[in-house]
C-alpha positions as CSV (number, residue, x, y, z in Angstrom):
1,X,212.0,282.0,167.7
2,X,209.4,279.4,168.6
3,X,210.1,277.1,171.5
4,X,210.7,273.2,170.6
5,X,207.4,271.5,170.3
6,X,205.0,275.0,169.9
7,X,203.3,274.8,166.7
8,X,205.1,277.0,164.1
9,X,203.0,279.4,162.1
10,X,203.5,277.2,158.7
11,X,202.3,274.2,160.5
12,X,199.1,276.3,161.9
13,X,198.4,277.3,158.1
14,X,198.8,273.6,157.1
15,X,196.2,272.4,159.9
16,X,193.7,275.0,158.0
17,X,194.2,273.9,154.7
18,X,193.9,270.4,156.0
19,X,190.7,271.2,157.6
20,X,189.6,273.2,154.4
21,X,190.5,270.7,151.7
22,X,188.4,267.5,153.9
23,X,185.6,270.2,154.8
24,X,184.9,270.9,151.9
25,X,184.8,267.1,150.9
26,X,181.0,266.5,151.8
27,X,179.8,269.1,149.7
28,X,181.6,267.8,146.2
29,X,180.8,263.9,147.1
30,X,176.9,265.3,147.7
31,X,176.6,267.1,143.8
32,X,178.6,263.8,142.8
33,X,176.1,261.3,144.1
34,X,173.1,263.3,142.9
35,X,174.9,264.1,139.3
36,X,175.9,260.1,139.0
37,X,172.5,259.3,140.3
38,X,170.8,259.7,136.6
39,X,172.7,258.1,134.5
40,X,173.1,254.9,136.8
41,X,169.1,254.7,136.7
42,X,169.2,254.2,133.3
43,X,169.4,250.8,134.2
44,X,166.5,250.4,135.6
45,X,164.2,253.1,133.2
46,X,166.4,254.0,130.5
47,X,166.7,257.9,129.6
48,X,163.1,258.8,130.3
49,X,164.2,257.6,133.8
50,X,167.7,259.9,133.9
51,X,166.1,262.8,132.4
52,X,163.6,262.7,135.0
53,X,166.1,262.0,137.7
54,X,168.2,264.7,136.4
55,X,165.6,267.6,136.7
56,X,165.0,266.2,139.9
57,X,168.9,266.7,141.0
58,X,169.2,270.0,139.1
59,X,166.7,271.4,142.4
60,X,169.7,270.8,144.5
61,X,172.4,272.6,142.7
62,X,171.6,274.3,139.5
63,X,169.7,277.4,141.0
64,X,171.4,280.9,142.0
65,X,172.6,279.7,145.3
66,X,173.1,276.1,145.2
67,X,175.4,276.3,142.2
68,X,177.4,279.0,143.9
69,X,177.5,277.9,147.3
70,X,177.6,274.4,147.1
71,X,178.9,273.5,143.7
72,X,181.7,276.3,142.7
73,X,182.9,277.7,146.3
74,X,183.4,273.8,147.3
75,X,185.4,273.0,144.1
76,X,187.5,276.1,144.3
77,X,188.0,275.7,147.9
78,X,189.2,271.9,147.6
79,X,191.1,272.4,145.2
80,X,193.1,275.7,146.0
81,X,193.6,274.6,149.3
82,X,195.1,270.9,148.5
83,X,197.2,272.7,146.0
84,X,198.8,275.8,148.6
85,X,199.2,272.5,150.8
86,X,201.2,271.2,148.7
87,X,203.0,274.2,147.7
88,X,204.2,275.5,151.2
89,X,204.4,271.9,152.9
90,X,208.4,271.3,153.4
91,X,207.6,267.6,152.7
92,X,204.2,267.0,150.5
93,X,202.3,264.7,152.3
94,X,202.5,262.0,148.8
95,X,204.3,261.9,145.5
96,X,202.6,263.6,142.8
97,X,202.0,260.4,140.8
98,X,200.2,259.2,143.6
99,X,196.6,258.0,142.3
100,X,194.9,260.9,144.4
101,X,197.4,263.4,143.3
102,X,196.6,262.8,139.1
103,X,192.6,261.9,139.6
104,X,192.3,265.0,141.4
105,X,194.2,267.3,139.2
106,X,193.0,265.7,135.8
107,X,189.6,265.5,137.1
108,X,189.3,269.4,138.0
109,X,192.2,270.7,135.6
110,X,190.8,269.2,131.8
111,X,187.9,266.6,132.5
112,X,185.6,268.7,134.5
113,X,186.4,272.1,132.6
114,X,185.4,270.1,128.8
115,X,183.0,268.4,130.5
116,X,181.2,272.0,132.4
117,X,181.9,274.1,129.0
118,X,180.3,270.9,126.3
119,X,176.8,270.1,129.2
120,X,176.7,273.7,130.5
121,X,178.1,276.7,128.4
122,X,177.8,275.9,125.4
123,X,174.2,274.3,124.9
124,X,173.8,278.7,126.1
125,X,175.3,279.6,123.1
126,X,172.4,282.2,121.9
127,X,173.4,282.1,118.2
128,X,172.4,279.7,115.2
129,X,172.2,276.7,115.1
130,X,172.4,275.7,118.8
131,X,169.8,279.3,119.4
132,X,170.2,278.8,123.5
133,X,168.9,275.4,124.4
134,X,166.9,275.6,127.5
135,X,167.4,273.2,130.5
136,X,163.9,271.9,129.5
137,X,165.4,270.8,126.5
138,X,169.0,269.2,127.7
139,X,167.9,266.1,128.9
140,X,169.7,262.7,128.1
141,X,168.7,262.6,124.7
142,X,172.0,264.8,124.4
143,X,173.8,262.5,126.2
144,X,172.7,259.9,124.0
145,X,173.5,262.2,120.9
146,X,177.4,262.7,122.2
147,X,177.5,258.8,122.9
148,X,176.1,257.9,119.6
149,X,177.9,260.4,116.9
150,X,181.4,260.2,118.7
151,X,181.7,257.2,120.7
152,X,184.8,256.9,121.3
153,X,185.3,260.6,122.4
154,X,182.1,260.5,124.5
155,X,183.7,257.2,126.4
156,X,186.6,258.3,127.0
157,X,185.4,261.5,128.7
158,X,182.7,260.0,130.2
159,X,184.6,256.8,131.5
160,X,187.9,258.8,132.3
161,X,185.8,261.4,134.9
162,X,183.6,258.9,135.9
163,X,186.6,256.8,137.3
164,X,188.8,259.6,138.0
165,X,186.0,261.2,140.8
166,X,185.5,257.4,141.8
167,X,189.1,256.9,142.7
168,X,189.7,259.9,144.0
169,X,187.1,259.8,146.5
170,X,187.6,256.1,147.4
171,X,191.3,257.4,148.1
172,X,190.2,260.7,150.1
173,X,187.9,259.5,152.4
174,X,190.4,256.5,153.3
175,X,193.0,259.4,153.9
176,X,189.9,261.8,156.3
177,X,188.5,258.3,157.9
178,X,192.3,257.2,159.0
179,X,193.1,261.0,160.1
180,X,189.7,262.0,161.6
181,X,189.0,258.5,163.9
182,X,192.3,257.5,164.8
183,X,191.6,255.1,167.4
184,X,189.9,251.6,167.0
185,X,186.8,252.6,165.2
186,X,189.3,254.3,162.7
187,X,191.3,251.3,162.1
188,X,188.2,249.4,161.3
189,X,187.4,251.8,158.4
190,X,191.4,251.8,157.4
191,X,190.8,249.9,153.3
192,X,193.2,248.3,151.9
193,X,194.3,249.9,148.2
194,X,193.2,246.9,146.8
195,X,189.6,247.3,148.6
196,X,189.5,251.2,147.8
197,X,190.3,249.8,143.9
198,X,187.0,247.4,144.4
199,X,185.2,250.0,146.0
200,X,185.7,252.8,143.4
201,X,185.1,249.9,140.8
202,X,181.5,248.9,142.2
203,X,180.6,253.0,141.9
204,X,181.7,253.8,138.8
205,X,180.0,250.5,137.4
206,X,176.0,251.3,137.6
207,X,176.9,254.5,136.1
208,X,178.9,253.1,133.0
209,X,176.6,250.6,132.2
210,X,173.6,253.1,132.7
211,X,176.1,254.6,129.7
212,X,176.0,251.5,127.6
213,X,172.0,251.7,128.0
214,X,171.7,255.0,126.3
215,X,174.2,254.3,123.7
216,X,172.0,251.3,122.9
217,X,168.6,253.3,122.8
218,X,167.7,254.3,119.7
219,X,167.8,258.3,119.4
220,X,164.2,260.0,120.4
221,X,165.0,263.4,119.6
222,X,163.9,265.6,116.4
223,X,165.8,265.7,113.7
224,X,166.2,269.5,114.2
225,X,167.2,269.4,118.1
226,X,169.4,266.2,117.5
227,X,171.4,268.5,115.1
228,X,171.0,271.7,117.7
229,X,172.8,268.8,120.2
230,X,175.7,268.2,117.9
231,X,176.4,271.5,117.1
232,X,176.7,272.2,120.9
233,X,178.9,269.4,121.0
234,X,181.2,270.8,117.7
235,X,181.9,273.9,120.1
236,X,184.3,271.4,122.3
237,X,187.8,271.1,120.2
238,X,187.5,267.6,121.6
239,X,184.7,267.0,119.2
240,X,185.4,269.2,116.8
241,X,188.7,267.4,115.3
């Protein structure tokens, strides 16, 4: 038996999984800011100006390592370690209708997974008619495409995991500032729930209205690629009923 007050070895695997879940924080809000980053400058240059931003970003974590090491491994280790945390914890740290709780399990569970499979896998699809689009070839004209054959679908996702990562990040850094810098400087970063609501607000908004832009913007692409883009987009049974 462990002596009163010596950390117990459930306790020492919580301090990891702690340490894992906000380490691997950093990593997840970098690919967010640089993935959000396009669409918001469609505000200021329209799609030529995402596309271009895009490519840019895609240096960062669409290549053999970065997509691995700092896109995947992140993800995976966030969430498995959050989720043992709350598994072997004899009292979980908040209710699992908290707002961190649902964005972060919605968000990785069924946003991110249609969202990966309709802007990833499936514009891979080798076989007629989509015939393997090439990353030259995705740019936000498919965006536009989604946006502007199924609007309401494409908002929904789009507004739903653009929120969802904004409130959910808003919460989780509140949570690492107030555990992490306890003392004065701490308190001064400690947000209200109503400020973290403003806050996530005020992020997701340049990217939503860089949305609204490309809807808006008449379609650019061929006849032939725009229907390449919709049959990638048929694959998803979101857009398929």
């Amino acid at each position: 038996m462990s002596k009163p007050g010596e950390p117990t070895f459930r306790k020492n695997v919580l301090s990891i999984l702690t340490k894992l879940t906000h380490g691997s924080a950093p990593f997840i809000t970098t690919f967010v800011m640089i993935h959000l980053s396009a669409p918001a400058m469609a505000n200021l240059g329209g799609s030529s100006l995402s596309s271009q931003v895009m490519l840019l970003g895609r240096e960062y974590y669409q290549t053999s390592f970065g997509e691995k090491y700092l896109l995947f491994a992140p993800l995976l280790v966030h969430t498995g370690a959050a989720t043992l945390k709350r598994i072997i914890s004899p009292h979980p740290p908040r209710r699992a209708t908290s707002p961190l709780t649902v964005t972060g399990y919605a968000t990785m569970m069924l946003l991110l997974p249609i969202h990966f499979a309709t802007h990833r896998l499936y514009p891979m699809d080798p076989s007629s008619p989509i015939g393997a689009i090439g990353p030259s070839e995705l740019d936000y004209e498919f965006v536009k495409t989604g946006l502007q054959s199924w609007p309401g679908r494409s908002w929904l996702l789009y507004g739903a995991l653009v929120l969802g990562v904004s409130l959910h990040a808003a919460d989780g850094m509140h949570i690492m500032w107030t555990m992490w810098m306890p003392g004065a400087k701490g308190a001064f970063l400690r947000l209200s729930r109503r400020t973290r609501r403003l806050l996530a607000g005020a992020a997701a908004l340049p990217v939503l209205s860089g949305l609204f832009v490309l809807a808006r913007e008449p379609l650019l692409a061929f006849a032939s690629m725009a229907e390449r883009y919709r049959s990638v987009f048929t694959h998803s049974f979101v857009y398929r009923f």
